[in-house]
N, C-alpha and C positions, 0 to 999 in steps of 0.2 A: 504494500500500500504506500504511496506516494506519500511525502510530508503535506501536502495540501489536503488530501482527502484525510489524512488522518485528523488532520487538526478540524474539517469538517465534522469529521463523527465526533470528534469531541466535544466540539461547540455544541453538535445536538445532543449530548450524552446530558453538556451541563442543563440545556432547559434554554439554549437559542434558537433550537429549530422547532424543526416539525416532532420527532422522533424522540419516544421518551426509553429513559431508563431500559425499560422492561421490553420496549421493543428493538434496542438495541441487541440486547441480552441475547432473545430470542433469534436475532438475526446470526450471532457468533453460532448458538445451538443448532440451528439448522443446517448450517455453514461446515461444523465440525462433524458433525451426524451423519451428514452425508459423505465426506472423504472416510468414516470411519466405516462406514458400510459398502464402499466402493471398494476400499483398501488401500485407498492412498496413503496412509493414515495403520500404516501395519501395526498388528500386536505387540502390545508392549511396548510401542514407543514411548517417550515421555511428553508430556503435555506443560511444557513450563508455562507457569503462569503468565510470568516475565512477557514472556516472546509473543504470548498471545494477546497481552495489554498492549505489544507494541503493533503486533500484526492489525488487529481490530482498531488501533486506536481509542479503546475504551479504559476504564480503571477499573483495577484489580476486584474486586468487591461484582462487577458487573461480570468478568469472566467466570468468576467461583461460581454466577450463580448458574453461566451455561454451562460448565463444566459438572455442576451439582444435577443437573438434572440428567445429564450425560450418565451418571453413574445410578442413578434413579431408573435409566435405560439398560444397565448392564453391560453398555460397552465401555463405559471406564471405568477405573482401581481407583480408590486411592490410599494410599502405604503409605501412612504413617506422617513421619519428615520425608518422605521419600518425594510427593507429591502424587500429584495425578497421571495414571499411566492410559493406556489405551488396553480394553481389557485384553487377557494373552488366550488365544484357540486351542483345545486340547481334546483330545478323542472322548477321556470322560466327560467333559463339558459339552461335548457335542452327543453322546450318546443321553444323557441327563435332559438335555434340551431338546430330543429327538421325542423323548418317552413322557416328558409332558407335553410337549407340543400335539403328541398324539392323541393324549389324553381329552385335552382339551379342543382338538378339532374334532374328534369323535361325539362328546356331546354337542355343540353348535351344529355340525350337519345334522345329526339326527334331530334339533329341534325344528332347522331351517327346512328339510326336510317335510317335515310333518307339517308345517304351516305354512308356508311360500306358498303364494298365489301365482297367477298366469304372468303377472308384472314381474316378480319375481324368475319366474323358468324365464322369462323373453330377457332379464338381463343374464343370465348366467350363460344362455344362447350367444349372446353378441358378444360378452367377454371371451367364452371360448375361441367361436369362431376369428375374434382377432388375432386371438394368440396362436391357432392355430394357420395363421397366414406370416405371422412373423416368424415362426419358426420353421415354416417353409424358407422365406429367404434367408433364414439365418443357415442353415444346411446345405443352401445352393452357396449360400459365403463360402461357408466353414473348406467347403471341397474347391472352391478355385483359389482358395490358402489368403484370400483379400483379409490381413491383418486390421487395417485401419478400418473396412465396413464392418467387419467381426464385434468389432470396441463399439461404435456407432450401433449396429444394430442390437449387440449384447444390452447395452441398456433399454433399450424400446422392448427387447423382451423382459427383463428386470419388471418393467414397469406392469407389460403388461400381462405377465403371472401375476404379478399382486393382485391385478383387480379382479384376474378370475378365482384365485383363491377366497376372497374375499366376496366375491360375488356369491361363491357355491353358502356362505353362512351367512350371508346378509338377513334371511330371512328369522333369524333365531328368537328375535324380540329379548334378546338381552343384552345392554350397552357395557355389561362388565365383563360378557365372554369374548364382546367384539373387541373391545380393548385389550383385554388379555392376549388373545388371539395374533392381534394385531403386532403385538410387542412380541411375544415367540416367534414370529413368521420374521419382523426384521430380524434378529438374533439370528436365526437360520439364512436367509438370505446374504448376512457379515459372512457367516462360514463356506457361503456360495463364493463370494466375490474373491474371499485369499485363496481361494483354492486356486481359482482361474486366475490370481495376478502371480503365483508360483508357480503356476504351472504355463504361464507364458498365455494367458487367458487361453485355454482350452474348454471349448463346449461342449455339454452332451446333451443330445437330444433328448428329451423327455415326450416326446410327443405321444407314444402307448398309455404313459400312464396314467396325462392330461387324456386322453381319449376315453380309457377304462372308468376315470372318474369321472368326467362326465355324464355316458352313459350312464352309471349307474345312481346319478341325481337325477338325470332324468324319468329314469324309471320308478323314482322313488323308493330305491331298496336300500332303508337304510344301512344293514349287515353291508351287500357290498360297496355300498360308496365309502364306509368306514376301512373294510379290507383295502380297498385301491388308495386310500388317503395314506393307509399305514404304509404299504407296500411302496409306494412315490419315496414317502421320507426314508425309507429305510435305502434307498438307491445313492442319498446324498452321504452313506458311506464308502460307497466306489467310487471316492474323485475326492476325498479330503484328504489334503498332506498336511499335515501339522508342522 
């Protein structure tokens, strides 16, 4: 960040601009959330306060508190005098994170399931079908070895698995399973992204498994749409290197 812009965000930190405090804050947490889910931002690193007052141009007090909610996230530490780290990947933590993620997307489908309306089937229809067009041209990428569309496209798929994941329980009528949910699935997601930034971004197609679950939301059964959900995550142990 430039010394001009910096001392802009400071000026709006102190209460000269538009942008208060809190949405400062906010703006660092997003900001860092996101490199720590992409992987730019690898395990363990350290998060000096310091560097982030200077980066953001904000004061100290204002980064603790995006940093605090960062670890309220589970992808940061913080140790002690050590400071705040970036939380570290580890097969128990992913295995741990796998078996309540399970847990807890097995009950929201089986409720989303049971009460989802036609509005409901017609979005979890349209989220499929996107994601199943991106993952087409991510596979036509993936085989002509185009590096840079790989990157570009790997995210547009990122995104748009979230929202069919997220489609398939929309319907559950409960905002603390969705939030729950929602928070397992990024955590999973972090462990997607260092896999691929170690392994020179390498992807794997999922597209049987996305198809297996679908089908079976659509069908309404909740036994196998619970078996396909488990079955997907347990895949995301053929591609993790710690």
């Amino acid at each position: 960040m430039s010394e001009k812009n910096a001392g802009m965000v400071s000026r709006l930190e102190r209460g000269d601009g538009g942008a208060s405090p809190k949405t400062l804050s906010e703006q660092a947490y997003v900001q860092l959330r996101s490199e720590i889910q992409s992987g730019a931002l690898l395990p363990g690193a350290k998060l000096s306060t310091t560097a982030m007052k200077q980066r953001f141009g904000l004061s100290l007090s204002t980064v603790r508190e995006a940093l605090t909610r960062l670890l309220g996230d589970a992808l940061v530490t913080l140790e002690g005098q050590r400071g705040f780290r970036v939380a570290p990947v580890s097969l128990f933590d992913l295995h741990d994170l796998l078996a309540v993620r399970r847990l807890v997307e097995g009950e929201a489908l089986a409720r989303s399931i049971e009460r989802g309306d036609d509005g409901w089937e017609g979005g979890v229809v349209s989220a499929y079908h996107e994601l199943q067009r991106i993952e087409e041209r991510l596979s036509m990428t993936i085989c002509a070895a185009g590096e840079a569309d790989i990157a570009r496209l790997g995210q547009i798929w990122e995104e748009r698995n979230a929202r069919f994941h997220m489609s398939l329980i929309a319907a559950c009528q409960s905002p603390r399973l969705l939030r729950l949910y929602g928070e397992l699935y990024d955590q999973t997601a972090r462990y997607r992204q260092v896999s691929f930034v170690s392994k020179g971004l390498v992807l794997q197609s999922v597209d049987d498994e996305h198809r297996a679950l679908f089908e079976a939301v659509m069908e309404r059964n909740v036994v196998a749409a619970q078996q396909a959900a488990a079955r997907h995550l347990e895949s995301i142990l053929n591609y993790f290197e710690p």
